[in-house]
N, C-alpha and C positions, 0 to 999 in steps of 0.2 A: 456524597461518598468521597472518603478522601483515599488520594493515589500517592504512590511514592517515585514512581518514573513518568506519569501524565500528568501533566494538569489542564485542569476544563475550567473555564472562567465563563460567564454570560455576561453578554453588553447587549442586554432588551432581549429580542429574540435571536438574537447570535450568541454562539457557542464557538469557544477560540479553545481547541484541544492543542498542546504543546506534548510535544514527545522531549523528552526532558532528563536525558541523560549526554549532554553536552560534551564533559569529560573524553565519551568514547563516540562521539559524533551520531551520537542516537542511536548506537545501536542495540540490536534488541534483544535482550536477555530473556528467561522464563518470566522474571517480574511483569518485567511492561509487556510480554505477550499478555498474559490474563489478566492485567488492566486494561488491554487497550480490548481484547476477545469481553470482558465486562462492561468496559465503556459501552460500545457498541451496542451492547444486548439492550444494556439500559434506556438507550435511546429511543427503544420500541414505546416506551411509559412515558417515554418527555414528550408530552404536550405543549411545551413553553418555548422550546428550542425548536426553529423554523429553518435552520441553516445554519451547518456548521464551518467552520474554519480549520484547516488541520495544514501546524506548521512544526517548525526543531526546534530546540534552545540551541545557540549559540551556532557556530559553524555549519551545521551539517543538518540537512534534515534528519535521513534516517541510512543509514553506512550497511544493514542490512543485519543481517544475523550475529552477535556477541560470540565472535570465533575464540574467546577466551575463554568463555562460559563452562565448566566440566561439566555440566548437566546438559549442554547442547551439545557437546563433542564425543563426550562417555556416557552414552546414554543408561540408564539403568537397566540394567536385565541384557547389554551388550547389542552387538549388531543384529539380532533379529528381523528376518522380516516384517513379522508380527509387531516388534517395537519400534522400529523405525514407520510402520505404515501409519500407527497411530501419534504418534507423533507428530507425524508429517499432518496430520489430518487435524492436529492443534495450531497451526503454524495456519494454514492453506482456510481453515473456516473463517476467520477474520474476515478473510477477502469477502467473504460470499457475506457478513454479517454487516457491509459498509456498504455492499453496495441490495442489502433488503432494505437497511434503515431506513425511513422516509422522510429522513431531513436530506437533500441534496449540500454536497462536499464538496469546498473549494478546497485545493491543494495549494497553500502559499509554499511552493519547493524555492528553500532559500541556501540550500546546500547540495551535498551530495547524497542522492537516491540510488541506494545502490542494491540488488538481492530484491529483499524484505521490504526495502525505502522503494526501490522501481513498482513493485508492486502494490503497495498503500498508494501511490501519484497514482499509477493509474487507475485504479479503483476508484478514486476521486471523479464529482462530473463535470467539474473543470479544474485547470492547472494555471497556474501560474508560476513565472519563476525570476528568479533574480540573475543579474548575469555570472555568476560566477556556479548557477545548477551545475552540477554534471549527473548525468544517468547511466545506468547500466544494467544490462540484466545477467547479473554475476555468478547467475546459478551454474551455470555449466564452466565458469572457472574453479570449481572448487571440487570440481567432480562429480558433480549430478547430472540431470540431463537442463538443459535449457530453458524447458518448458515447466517454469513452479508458480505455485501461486497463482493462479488463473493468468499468467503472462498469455498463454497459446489463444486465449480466448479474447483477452481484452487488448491486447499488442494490435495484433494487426485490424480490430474493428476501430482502433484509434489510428493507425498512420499506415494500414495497407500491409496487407503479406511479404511484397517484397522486403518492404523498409523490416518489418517484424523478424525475417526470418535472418537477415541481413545482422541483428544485433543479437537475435536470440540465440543463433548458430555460434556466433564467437564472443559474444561478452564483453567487446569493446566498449570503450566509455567515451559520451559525444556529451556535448555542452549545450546551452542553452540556444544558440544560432540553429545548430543541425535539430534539436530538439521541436523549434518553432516553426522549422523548415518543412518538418513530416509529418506536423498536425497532434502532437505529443501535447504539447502546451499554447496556450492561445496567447500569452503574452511574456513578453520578458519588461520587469520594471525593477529599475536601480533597488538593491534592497534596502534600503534606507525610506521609501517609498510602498514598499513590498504589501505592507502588514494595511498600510490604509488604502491600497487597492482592490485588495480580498476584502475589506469590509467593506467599500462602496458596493461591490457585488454583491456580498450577502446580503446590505442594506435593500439593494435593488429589488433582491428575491425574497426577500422576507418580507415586501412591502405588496404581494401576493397574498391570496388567499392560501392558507395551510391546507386544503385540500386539493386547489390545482395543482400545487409544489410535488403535494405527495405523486397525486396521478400522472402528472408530467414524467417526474420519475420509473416513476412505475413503467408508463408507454414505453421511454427510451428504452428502459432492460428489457421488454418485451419483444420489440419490433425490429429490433439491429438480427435477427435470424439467427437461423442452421443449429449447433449444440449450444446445448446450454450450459450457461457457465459453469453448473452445477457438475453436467456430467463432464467438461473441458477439466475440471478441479478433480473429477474420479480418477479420469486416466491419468493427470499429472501426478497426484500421490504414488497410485502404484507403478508406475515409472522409475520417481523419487525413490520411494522403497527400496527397489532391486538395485536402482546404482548406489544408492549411500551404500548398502550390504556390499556390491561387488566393490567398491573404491576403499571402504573405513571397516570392512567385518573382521580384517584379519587382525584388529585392535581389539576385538572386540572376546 
């Protein structure tokens, strides 16, 4: 299938996904949502691909949400709850379609993960990043609540509640030291380096049987406890919902 904002290449059993609007620092417009919400689905059917790779063109991984985009900002049919909750629910199922896939996702983070991008890293079942990553979880600077995208559920089962609530609460952006610090990401390599580190790793995993990979997976999403990410993503929509309405409705 061809994409216009992704591109997916195979090297053997690796699959190297590029979010590929560079321009605006990857950020994510309607387009490359429902390529990347297709990519995804599609993976359930790839038998070939054992492990994927998911990185940015040029700068930036992914900068978060296309705040220029008039189909993201002026939503059709205006501020509704009703439209804002489905929407929200376009954006927010990705999360949950990355991490059913049963190919296990290295995140080469070679830029800035910010919103949309913080949340695809960590969806990912490892991270890596280059030193010049910065992260952040930007939802609640723009006037929503904090918690999108499965952040409330995967934040803190990756670097602990304090640290989680600590970034999720104010939106500040830390760098790749404070990122490796909290257990966000497992490595920082020169990004010139980046790209042939995530494939030593995928090499590594792919070098696995396709059904331990998958089961392995699977354990992990199972066994990390309490809500599931499924229902952690219910609450953040309708959440999401009621503050876009109360913050952007009177545009609407």
């Amino acid at each position: 299938m061809s994409y216009e904002m992704i591109q997916f290449v195979k090297d053997g059993p690796v699959g190297i996904l590029t979010l590929n609007r560079p321009q605006s620092l990857n950020a994510m417009n309607f387009t490359m949502l429902n390529e990347f919400r297709d990519f995804f689905n599609d993976r359930f059917r790839d038998h070939d691909t054992r492990v994927i790779i998911v990185t940015g063109a040029g700068k930036g991984f992914n900068s978060g949400l296309d705040l220029n985009d008039p189909a993201i900002m002026i939503p059709a049919g205006g501020y509704t709850p009703k439209n804002i909750y489905e929407m929200q629910k376009l954006f927010s199922d990705f999360i949950l379609f990355m991490r059913r896939c049963p190919q296990p996702i290295i995140g080469a983070i070679n830029g800035a993960a910010a919103g949309a991008g913080f949340s695809i890293a960590m969806a990912c079942d490892v991270r890596l990043a280059s030193p010049n990553a910065k992260f952040s979880a930007a939802y609640i600077n723009i006037g929503t609540g904090g918690a999108d995208m499965g952040s409330s559920w995967l934040l803190p089962r990756l670097v602990g509640t304090g640290n989680a609530a600590r970034y999720l609460l104010t939106g500040d952006l830390f760098g790749a030291e404070e990122a490796l610090r909290i257990g966000l990401i497992q490595s920082i390599v020169e990004k010139e380096h980046l790209m042939e580190e995530a494939m030593k790793m995928a090499q590594n995993m792919a070098g696995k049987t396709q059904l331990g990979l998958r089961l392995t997976k699977e354990a992990l999403n199972r066994n990390v406890g309490g809500l599931s990410l499924e229902d952690a993503i219910q609450i953040e929509d309708r959440n999401q919902a009621m503050c876009v309405v109360q913050t952007y409705g009177h545009q609407g």
